[in-house]
Wavefront OBJ file of the C-alpha trace (Angstrom):
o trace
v 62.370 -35.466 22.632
v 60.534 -34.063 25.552
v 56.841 -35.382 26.580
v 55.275 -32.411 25.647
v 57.102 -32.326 21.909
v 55.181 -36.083 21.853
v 51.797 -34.588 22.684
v 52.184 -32.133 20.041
v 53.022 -34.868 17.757
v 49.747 -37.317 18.538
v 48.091 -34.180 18.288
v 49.480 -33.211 14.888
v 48.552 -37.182 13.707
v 44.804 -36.454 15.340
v 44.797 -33.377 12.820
v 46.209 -35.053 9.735
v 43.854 -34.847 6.420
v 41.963 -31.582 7.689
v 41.504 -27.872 6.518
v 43.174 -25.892 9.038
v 40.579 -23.022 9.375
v 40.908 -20.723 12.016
v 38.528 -23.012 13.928
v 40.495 -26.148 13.620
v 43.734 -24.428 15.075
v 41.551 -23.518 18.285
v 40.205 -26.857 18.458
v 43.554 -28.081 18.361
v 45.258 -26.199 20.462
v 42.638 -26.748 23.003
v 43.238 -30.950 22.836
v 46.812 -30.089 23.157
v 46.607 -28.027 26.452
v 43.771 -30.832 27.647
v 46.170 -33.725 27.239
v 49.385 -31.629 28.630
v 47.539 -31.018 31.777
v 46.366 -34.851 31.855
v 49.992 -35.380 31.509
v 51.372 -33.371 34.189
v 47.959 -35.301 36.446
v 49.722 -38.390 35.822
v 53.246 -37.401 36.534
v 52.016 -36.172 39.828
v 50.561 -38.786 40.816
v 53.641 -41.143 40.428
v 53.538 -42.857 37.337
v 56.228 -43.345 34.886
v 56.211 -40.852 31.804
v 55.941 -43.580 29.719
v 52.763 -44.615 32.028
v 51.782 -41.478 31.995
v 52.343 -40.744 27.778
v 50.595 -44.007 26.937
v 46.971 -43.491 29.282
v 47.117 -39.295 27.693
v 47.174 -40.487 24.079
v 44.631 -43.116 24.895
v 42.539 -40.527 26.499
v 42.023 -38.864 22.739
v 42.722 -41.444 19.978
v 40.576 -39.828 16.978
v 39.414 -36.066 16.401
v 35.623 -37.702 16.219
v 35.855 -38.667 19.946
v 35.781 -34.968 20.976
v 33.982 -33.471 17.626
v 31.186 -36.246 18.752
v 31.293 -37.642 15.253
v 29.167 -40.742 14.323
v 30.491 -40.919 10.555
v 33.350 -43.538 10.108
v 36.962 -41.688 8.910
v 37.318 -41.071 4.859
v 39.721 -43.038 3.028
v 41.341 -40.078 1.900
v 41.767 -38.736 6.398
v 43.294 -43.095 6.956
v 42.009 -44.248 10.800
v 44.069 -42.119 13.554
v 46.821 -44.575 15.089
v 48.608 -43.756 18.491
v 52.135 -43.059 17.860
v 54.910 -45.182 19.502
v 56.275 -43.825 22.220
v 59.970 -42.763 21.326
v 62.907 -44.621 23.020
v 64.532 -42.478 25.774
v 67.632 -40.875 25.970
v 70.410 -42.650 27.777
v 70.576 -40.149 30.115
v 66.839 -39.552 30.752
v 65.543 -41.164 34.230
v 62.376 -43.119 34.912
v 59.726 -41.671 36.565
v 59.138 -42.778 40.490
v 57.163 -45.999 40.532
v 54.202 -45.449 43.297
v 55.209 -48.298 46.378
v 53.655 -51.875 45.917
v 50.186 -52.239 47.081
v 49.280 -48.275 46.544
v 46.831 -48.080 43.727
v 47.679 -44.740 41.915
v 44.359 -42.462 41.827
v 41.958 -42.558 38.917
v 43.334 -39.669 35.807
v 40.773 -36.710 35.279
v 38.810 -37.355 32.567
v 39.424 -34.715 30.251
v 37.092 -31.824 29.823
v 34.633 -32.335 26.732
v 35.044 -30.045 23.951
v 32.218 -27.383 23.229
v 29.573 -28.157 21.441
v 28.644 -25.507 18.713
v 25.572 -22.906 19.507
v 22.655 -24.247 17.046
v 22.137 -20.836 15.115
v 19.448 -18.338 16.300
v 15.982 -18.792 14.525
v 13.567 -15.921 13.831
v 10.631 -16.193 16.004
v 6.842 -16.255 14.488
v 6.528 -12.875 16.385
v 8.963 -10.991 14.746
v 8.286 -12.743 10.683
v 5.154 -11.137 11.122
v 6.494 -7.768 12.265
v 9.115 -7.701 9.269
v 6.393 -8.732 7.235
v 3.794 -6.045 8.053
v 6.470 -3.587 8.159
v 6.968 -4.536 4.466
v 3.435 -4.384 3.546
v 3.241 -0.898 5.419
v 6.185 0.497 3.510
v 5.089 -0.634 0.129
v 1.139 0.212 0.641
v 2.924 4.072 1.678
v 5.023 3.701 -1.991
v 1.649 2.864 -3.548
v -0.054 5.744 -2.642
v 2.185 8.306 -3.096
v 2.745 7.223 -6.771
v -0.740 6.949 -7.141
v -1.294 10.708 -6.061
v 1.320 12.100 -8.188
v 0.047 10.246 -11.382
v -3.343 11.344 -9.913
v -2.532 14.870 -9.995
v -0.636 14.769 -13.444
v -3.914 13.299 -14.839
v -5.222 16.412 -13.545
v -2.499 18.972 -14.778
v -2.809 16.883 -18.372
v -6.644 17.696 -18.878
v -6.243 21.262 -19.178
v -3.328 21.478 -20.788
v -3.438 22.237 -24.517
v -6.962 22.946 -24.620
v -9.057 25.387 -26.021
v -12.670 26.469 -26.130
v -14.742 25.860 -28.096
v -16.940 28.060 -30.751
v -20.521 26.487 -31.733
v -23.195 28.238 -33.496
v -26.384 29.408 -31.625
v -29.199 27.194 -31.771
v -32.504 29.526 -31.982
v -35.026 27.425 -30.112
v -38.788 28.939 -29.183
v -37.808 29.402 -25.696
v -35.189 32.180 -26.197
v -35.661 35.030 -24.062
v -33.413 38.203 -24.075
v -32.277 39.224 -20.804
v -31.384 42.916 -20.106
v -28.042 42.877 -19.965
v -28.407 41.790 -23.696
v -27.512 38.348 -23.353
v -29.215 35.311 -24.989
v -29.569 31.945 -23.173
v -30.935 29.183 -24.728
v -31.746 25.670 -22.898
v -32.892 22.214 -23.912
v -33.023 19.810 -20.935
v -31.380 16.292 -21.708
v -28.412 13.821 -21.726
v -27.566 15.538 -24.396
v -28.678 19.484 -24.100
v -26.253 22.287 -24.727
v -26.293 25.543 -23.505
v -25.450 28.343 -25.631
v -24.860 32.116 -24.588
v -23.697 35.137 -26.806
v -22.109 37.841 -25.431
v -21.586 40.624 -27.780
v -20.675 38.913 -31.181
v -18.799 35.834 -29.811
v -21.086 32.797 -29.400
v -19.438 30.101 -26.554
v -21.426 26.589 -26.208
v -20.934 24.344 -23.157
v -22.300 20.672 -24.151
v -22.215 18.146 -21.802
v -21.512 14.534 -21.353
v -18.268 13.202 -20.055
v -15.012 14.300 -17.848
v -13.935 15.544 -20.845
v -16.835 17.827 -21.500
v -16.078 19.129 -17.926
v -12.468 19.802 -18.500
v -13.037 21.619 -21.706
v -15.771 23.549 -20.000
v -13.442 24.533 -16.855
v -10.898 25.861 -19.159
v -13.127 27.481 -21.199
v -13.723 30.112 -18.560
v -12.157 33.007 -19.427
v -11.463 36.181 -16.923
v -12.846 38.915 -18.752
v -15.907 36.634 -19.756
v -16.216 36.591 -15.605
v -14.811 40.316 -15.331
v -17.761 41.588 -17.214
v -20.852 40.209 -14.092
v -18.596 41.921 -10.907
v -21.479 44.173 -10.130
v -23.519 41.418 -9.432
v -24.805 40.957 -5.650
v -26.707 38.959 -3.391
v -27.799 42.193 -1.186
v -29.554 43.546 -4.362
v -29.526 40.583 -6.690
v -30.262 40.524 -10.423
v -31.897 37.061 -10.414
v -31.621 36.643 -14.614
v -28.122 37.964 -14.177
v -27.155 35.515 -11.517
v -28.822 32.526 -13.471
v -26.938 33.461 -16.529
v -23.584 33.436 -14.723
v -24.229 29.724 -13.243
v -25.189 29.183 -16.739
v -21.803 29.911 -18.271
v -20.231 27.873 -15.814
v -19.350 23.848 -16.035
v -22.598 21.720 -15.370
v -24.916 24.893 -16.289
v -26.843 22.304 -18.812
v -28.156 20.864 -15.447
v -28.807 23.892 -13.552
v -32.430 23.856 -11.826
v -32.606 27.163 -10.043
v -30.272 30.025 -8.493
v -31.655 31.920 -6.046
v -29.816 34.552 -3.144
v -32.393 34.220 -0.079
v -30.055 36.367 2.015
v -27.000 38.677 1.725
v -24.339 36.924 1.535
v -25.736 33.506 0.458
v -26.550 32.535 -2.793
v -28.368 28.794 -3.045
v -27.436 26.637 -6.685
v -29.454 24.037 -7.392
v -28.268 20.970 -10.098
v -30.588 18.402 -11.550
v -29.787 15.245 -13.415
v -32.671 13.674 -15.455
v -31.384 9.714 -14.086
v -29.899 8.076 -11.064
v -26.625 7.582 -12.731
v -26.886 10.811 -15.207
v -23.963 11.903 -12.515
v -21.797 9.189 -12.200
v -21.903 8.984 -16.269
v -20.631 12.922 -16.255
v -17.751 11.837 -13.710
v -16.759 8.456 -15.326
v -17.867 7.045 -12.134
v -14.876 9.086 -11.251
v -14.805 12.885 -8.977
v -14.648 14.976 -11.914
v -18.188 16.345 -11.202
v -16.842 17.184 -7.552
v -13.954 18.699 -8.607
v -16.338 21.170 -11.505
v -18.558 22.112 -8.670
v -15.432 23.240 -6.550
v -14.243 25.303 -9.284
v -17.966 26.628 -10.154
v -17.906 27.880 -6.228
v -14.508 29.555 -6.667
v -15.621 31.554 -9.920
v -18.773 32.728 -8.111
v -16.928 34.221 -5.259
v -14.533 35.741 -7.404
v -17.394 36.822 -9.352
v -20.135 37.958 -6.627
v -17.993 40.206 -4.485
v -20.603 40.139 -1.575
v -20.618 35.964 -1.546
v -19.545 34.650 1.347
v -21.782 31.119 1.361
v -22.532 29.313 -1.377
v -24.885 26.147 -0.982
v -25.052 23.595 -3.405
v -27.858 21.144 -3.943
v -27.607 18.408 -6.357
v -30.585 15.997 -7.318
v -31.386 12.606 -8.917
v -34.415 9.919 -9.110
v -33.920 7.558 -6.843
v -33.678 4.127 -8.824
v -35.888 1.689 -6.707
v -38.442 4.636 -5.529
v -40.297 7.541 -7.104
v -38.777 9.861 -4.371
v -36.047 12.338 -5.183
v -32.002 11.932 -3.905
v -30.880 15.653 -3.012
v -27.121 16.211 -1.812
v -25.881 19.744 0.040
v -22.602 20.994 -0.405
v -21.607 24.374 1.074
v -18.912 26.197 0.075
v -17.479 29.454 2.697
v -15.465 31.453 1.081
v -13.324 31.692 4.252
v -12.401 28.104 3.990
v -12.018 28.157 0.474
v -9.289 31.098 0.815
v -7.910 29.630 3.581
v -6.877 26.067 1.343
v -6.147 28.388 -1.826
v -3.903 30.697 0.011
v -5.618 33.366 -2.014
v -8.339 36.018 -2.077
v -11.338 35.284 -4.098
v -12.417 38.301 -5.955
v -11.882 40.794 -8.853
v -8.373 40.747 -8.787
v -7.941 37.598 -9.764
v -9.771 38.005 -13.046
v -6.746 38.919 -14.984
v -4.907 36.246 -17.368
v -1.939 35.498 -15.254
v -3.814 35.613 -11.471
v -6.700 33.617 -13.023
v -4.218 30.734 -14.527
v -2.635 30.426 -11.518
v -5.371 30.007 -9.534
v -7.405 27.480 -11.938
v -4.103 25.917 -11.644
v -4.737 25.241 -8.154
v -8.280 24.480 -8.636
v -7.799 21.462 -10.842
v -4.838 19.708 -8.188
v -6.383 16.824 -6.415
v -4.756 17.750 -3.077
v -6.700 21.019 -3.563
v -10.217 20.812 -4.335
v -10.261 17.777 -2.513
v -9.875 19.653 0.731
v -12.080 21.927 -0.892
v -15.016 19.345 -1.269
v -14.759 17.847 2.137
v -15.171 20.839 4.044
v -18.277 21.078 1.698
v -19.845 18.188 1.352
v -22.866 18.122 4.010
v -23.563 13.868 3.619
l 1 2 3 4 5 6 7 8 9 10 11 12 13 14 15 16 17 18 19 20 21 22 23 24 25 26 27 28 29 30 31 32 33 34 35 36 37 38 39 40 41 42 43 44 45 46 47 48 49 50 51 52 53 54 55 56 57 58 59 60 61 62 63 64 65 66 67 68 69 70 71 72 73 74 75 76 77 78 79 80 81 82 83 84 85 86 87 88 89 90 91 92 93 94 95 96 97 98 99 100 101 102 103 104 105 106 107 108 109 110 111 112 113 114 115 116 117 118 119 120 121 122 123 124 125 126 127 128 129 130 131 132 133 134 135 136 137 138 139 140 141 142 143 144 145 146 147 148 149 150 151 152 153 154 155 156 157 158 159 160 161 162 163 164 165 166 167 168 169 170 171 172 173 174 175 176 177 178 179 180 181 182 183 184 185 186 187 188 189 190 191 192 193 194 195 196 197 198 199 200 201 202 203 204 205 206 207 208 209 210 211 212 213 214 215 216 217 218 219 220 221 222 223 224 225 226 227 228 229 230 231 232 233 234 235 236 237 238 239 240 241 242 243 244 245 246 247 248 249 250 251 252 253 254 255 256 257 258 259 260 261 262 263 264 265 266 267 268 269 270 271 272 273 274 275 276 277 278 279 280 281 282 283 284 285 286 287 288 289 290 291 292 293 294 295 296 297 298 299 300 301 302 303 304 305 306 307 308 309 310 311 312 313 314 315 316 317 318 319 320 321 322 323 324 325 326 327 328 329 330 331 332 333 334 335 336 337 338 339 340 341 342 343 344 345 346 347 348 349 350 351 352 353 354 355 356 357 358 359 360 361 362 363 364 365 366 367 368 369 370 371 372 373 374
């Protein structure tokens, strides 16, 4: 057997009892090359192969001694024994034996074996980058769904609903107006305001969101159709006062008044500090009825091109009044709508599609804060 077949067989006997991974076989075949070159070292040098066989095996007698292993061999691996060198041939010759008194040189001590990279760890830096990325992403999810079930809310009030038909309460106060309509006003959490137009009798009571969603839908065209000669050049002040009337939030209407062409100024009241926030379920249903209110009017008014809302309260820790302007351009309102605001939109279809717009969030929420004056 050659030398090199008996390096391959210590080798083999260092590898006995383990899992021969694709690892293992590299670490193996790297001992093997090690000691075959520590070999060849030795043979160069002038020692016998035997010499030279025994000091190689000795240089690696367990697998631990280049794995760097402190744990004792299992039972079931059995301690790692040098093998016996083989007896040579007959015919095979010694190896030169170096002269007497010449101390071979020391054998290279073989190359130690790799040590495995530790893995990489994540550093604090980048947790908290994944992390807010994370948060970002699911704060984005949140909103979106929140805007779509938002705006469904919206689409789900005025679906399905229908006005409603009240009698007329004959109060004292009743005045007849000359275009021969009848408004009648109580002020109040509770007031209604009741108009009769011809022989149909429409009532508009407030209270909640819900009030205000019944109100906006119960705003027909042709109810509208019936006031587009009113104007702010020449206006009919009872006329124009009866139109805000009809309109959500008319139970809280203080004054209407056009102090120029083109400009027409609505003024809302509410009898307590939180008469508002009770309308809107603390909510921005009121906001989104005053939008619509302005949208109607333009339609309505064919001259209106400014519309300035004021809306006032008690304050609740002073006897002073809260006011807050609003003021609606009908150029800005178009320009969110997409759409024209006057008479030809009071038809059935034009007017459903457009109170379809008025009553998405993304919508008259534009709407409001190019408005609102706080």
């Amino acid at each position: 057997m050659s030398d090199r077949s008996d390096i391959r067989m210590h080798v083999e006997h260092l590898f006995e009892g383990r899992v021969l991974d694709a690892e293992t076989i590299e670490l193996k075949e790297e001992i093997y090359g090690n000691l075959v070159a520590r070999y060849d070292d030795y043979v160069a040098q002038g020692m016998s192969s035997d010499e030279a066989y025994r000091r190689t095996c000795e240089a690696v007698t367990s697998i631990e001694d280049v794995l760097g292993e402190k744990d004792e061999p299992t039972a079931a691996e059995g301690p790692t024994r040098v093998m016996p060198r083989p007896e040579p041939k007959p015919d095979s010759q010694p190896g030169p034996v170096p002269p007497a008194g010449v101390t071979p040189p020391a054998p290279t001590p073989a190359a130690p074996a790799s040590t495995p990279a530790a893995p990489k760890r994540w550093s604090t830096g980048m947790i908290v980058a994944v992390v807010a990325v994370v948060l970002l992403v699911a704060g984005i999810a949140g909103c979106t769904v929140f805007n779509m079930l938002d705006t469904q809310r919206a689409h789900d009030d005025y679906q399905g609903q229908t006005s409603q038909t009240v009698q007329q309460v004959d109060e004292p106060g009743t005045t007849s107006e000359p275009s021969g309509q009848t408004t009648s006003q109580t002020t109040g959490n509770d007031a209604d305001t009741s108009q009769t137009t011809g022989d149909q009798t429409t009532g508009t009571p407030q209270g909640s969101a819900d009030d205000l969603s019944d109100d906006i839908n119960a705003v027909t065209p042709e109810a509208l159709s019936g006031q587009t000669l009113l104007s702010t050049a020449s206006p009919d002040q009872s006329a124009l006062t009866t139109l805000v009337q009809t309109l959500p939030l008319g139970t809280y209407l203080g004054g209407v008044s056009a102090p120029s062409a083109g400009a027409l100024e609505v003024t809302y009241s509410y009898p307590t500090h939180d008469e508002r926030d009770y309308i809107a379920r603390d909510d921005d249903y009121v906001d989104r009825a005053l939008v619509f209110n302005a949208a109607a009017l333009m339609c309505t008014v064919s001259d209106l091109d400014t519309l300035t809302v004021y809306e006032t309260e008690p304050d609740d820790d002073s006897p002073r009044t809260d006011t807050d302007v609003h003021v609606f351009t009908r150029s800005d309102m178009e320009q969110v709508l997409g759409a024209t605001l006057d008479a030809s939109q009071l038809t059935e279809e034009a007017w459903s599609t457009l109170r379809g717009q008025l009553v998405e969030k993304r919508v008259w929420d534009r709407i409001w804060d190019r408005a609102d004056r706080d």
